[in-house]
N, C-alpha and C positions, 0 to 999 in steps of 0.2 A: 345891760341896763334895760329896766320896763320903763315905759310910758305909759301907765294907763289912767283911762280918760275917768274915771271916777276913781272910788276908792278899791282898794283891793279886795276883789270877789262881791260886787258890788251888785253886776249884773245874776244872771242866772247861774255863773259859776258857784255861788252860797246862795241863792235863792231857785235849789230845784229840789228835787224829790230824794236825793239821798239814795238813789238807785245805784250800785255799780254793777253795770249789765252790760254780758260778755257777747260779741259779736257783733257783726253787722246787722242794718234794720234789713238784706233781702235776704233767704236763703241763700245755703251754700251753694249749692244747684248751679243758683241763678248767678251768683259773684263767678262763676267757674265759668258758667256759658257766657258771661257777656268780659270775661278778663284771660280766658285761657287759663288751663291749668298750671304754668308754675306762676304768674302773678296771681291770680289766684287764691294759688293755697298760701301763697304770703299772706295777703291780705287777710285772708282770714286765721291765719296764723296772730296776725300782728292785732288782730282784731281780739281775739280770741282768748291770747294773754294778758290783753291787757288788765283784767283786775288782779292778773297775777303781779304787775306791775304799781296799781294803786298799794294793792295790802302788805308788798315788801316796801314802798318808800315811805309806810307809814309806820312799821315796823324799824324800819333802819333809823328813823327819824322820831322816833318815840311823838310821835303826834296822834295825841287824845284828841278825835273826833266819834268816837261812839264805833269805832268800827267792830265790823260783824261779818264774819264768811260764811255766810247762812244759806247762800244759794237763792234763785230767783226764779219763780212760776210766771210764764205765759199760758192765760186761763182764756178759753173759748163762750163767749157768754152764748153762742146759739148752736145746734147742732151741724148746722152745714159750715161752722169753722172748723169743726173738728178736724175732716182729713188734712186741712193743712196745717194745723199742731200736731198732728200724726207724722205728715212727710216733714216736716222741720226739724221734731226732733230723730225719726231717721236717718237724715242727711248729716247731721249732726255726729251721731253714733256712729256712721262710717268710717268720720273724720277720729274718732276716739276720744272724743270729748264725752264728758262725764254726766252725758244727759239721759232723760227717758221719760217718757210718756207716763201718764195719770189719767185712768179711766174716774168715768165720774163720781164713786163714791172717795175714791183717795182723793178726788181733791174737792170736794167739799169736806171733805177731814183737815185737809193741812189749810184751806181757807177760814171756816168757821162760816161755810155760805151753800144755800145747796143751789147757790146761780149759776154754777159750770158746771159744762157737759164735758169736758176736760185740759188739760195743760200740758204742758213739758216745763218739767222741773232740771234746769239746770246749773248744778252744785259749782259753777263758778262763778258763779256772781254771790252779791254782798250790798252792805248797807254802809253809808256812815253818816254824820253831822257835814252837809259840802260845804258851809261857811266854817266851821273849825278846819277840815281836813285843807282848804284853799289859804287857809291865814296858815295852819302849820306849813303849808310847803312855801309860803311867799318866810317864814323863818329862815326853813333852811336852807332855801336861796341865798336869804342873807346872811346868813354862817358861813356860805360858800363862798363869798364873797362877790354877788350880785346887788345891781342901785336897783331899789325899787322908788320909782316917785307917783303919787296919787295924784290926783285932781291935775294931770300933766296929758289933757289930748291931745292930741298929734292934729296939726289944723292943714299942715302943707308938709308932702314927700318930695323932695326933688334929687335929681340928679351931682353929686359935689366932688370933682374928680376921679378916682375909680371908685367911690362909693355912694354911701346917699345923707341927706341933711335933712333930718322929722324939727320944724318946726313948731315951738307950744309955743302958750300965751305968754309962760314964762322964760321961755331962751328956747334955744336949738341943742340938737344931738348930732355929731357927725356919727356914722357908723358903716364900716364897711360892708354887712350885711344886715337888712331887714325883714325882721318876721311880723305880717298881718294877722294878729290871731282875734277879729271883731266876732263872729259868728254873727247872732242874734241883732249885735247890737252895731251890725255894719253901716259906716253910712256913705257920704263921697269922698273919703278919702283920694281912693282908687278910682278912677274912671270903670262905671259898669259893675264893680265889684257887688254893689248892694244891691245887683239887680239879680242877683244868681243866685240865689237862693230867700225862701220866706223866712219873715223873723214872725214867728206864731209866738204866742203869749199862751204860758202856761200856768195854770193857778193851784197853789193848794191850799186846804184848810186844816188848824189843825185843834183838837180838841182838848179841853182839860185834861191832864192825868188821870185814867180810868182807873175805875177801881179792879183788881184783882182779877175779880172773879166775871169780872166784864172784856178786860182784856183779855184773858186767857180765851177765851172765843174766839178771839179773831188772831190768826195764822199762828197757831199754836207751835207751829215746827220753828217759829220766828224768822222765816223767808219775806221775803220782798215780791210783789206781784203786780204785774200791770194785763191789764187787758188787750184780749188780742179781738174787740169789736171793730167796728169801723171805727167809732170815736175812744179813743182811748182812756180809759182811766186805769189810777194805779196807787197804791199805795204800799203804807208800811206803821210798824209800830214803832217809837224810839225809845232812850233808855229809860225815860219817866211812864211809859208808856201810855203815851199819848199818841191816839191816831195820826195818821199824817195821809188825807187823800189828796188826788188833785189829775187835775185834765184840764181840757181847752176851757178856757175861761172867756170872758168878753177878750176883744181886742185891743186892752189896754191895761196898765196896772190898776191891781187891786187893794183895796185898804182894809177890808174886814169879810171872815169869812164868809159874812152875809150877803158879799157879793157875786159868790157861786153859790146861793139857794140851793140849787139844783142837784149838785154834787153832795148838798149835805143831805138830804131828800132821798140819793140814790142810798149813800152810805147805812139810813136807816132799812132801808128795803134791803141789804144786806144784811145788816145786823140789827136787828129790831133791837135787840137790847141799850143801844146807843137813844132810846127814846127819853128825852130831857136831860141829855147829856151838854154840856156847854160847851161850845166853837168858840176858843178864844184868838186863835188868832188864823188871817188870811192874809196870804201875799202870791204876787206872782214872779216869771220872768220871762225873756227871752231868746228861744230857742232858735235854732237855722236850718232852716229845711230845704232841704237840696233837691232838688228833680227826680233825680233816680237815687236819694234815700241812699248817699254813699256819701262821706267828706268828700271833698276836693280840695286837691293841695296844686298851686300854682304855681310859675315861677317866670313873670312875665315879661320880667328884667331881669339884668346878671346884679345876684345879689341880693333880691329882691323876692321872698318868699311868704306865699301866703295858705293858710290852711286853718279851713272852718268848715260848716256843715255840718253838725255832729246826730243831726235828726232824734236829738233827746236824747243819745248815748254818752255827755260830754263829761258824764265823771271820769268813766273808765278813757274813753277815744281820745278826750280831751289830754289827759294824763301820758296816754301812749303814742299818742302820736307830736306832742310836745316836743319828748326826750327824741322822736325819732326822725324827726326835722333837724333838732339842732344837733345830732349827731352828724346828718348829713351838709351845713354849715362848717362844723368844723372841719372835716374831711369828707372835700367834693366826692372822693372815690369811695363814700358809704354808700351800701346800695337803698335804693328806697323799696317799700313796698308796698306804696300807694301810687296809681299812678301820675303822671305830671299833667295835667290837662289845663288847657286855654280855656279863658274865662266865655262862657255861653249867658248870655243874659236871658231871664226869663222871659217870655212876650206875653203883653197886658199886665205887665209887673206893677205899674201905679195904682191895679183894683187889688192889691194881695188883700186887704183888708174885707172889700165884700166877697173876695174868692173864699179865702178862710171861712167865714159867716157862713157862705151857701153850703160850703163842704159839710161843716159842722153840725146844721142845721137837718140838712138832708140825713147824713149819718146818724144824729139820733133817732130822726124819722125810722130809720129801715131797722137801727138798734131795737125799737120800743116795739117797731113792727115784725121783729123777727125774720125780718127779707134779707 
């Protein structure tokens, strides 16, 4: 049974970028030196699949969201990103994943931009609609025979013989096992819970249907791309072919794409051709950003399971790490391979709001300044 506190796919789950992007947010290197090599290589195994994971339940389950296995660029907008879009996708190619480096002319070809000095292209990632692909799986849930209930937040968890009691506005659930999956949209449920990671607000914008021969410009190979700046931007085309950009936005939701100016401003300095082109619609949501940029999965009661962080990866992680929690719910002796960590609360977590701001702030500073 779901409990969730609005409607389905409500938050960022149907209101993000339509990115399905394979991996973790640190190199392999780094998951290896700070997890040991056989966690590890799970993780980034488990990381690593998962859009193989998205594009077979969507498959299995004939759900029309626009999906696309087009593969996804990480594009370097200054030259001293380069070496490490260099060592990433290295590290990568060790492991046998299906990636590889783009010097600068290829990838102002597969961009339609001549902004980057290069990227790593890699052919496992993909695109889809996240508000169709999230309402076809909340379907087949219920084909499978799962309660899904909307506008049903969970207001009090407690303790109810060996298991636990999620109190709503409208009745209680008893349930021998519970999963926390808030990310973004964490709040006191859990003592400390929402203090572990940032809910950053993500905005995109997206434009009328281009014409033809406008579109065909921009990411002709039809990949998916975000930037690998300090401040992140990232886009993609969709089936009407309609731009779709988006990056840190104000710290709050947005109502029209005229409230990321800035982003549609960049867009054109990208693609000049985009000049009088109409922005019809802007929205944002929220993401969960974890410390060291890895989910965390909890477990801090018997029974009692919690897993969010997705640091912008939650089509695909979201998706995989779902199935791979509640495999291990039904059978305690599944192995995990994520690890179990105690909840660490952020310190000066009440300022996330002007911490974000200064980050963003700064970061487009050194962006514009080329530092």
């Amino acid at each position: 049974m779901l409990c969730e506190a609005g409607e389905i796919a409500e938050g960022a789950s149907g209101r993000n970028g339509g990115q399905v992007n394979p991996g973790l947010k640190p190199d392999p290197d780094a998951i290896l030196a700070s997890y040991g090599e056989d966690l590890g290589l799970r993780m980034l195994r488990l990381a690593g699949g998962a859009p193989d994971l998205v594009f077979s339940l969507i498959a299995r389950h004939r759900i029309e969201c626009e999906a696309r296995r087009c593969g996804m660029l990480r594009a370097a907008t200054h030259p001293r990103l380069v070496p490490a879009v260099q060592r990433t996708a290295e590290q990568y190619q060790r492991l046998g994943a299906p990636v590889e480096y783009l010097p600068r002319t290829a990838i102002a070809e597969a961009s339609g931009t001549d902004r980057y000095h290069g990227a790593l292209l890699d052919r496992r990632g993909g695109a889809v609609n996240p508000l169709a692909f999230a309402h076809g799986l909340a379907r087949a849930a219920q084909a499978a025979g799962a309660v899904l209930h909307g506008q049903s937040r969970v207001l009090s968890l407690t303790r109810a013989g060996g298991g636990w009691s999620a109190d709503c506005a409208s009745g209680s659930v008893q349930a021998d096992s519970v999963l926390l999956a808030t990310n973004g949209y964490t709040d006191g449920l859990w003592p400390d819970l929402s203090r572990t990671l940032v809910p950053v607000f993500s905005s995109i914008a997206a434009t009328e249907p281009l014409p033809a021969s406008v579109a065909g410009r921009i990411l002709p190979g039809g990949q998916v791309l975000w930037e690998s700046g300090t401040v992140t931007v990232y886009y993609r085309l969709d089936a009407a072919r309609r731009l779709l950009i988006g990056g840190r936005g104000p710290m709050r939701e947005i109502a029209a794409a005229t409230d990321i100016a800035y982003i549609l401003r960049y867009a054109r300095r990208l693609w000049p051709a985009l000049e009088g082109v109409a922005w019809t619609h802007g929205w944002s949501g929220q993401l969960g950003i974890t410390r060291d940029h890895v989910p965390h999965l909890h477990n801090p009661e018997p029974g009692l399971w919690i897993c969010l962080g997705y640091n912008g990866r939650g089509v695909a992680l979201g998706t995989a790490l779902g199935a791979h929690v509640a495999a291990r719910i039904a059978d305690p002796a599944a192995p995990l391979d994520l690890p179990v960590s105690r909840l660490r609360p952020i310190s000066m977590h009440g300022f996330w709001r002007l911490g974000v701001r200064a980050v963003v702030a700064a970061g487009r500073l050194r962006d514009a300044l080329g530092i």
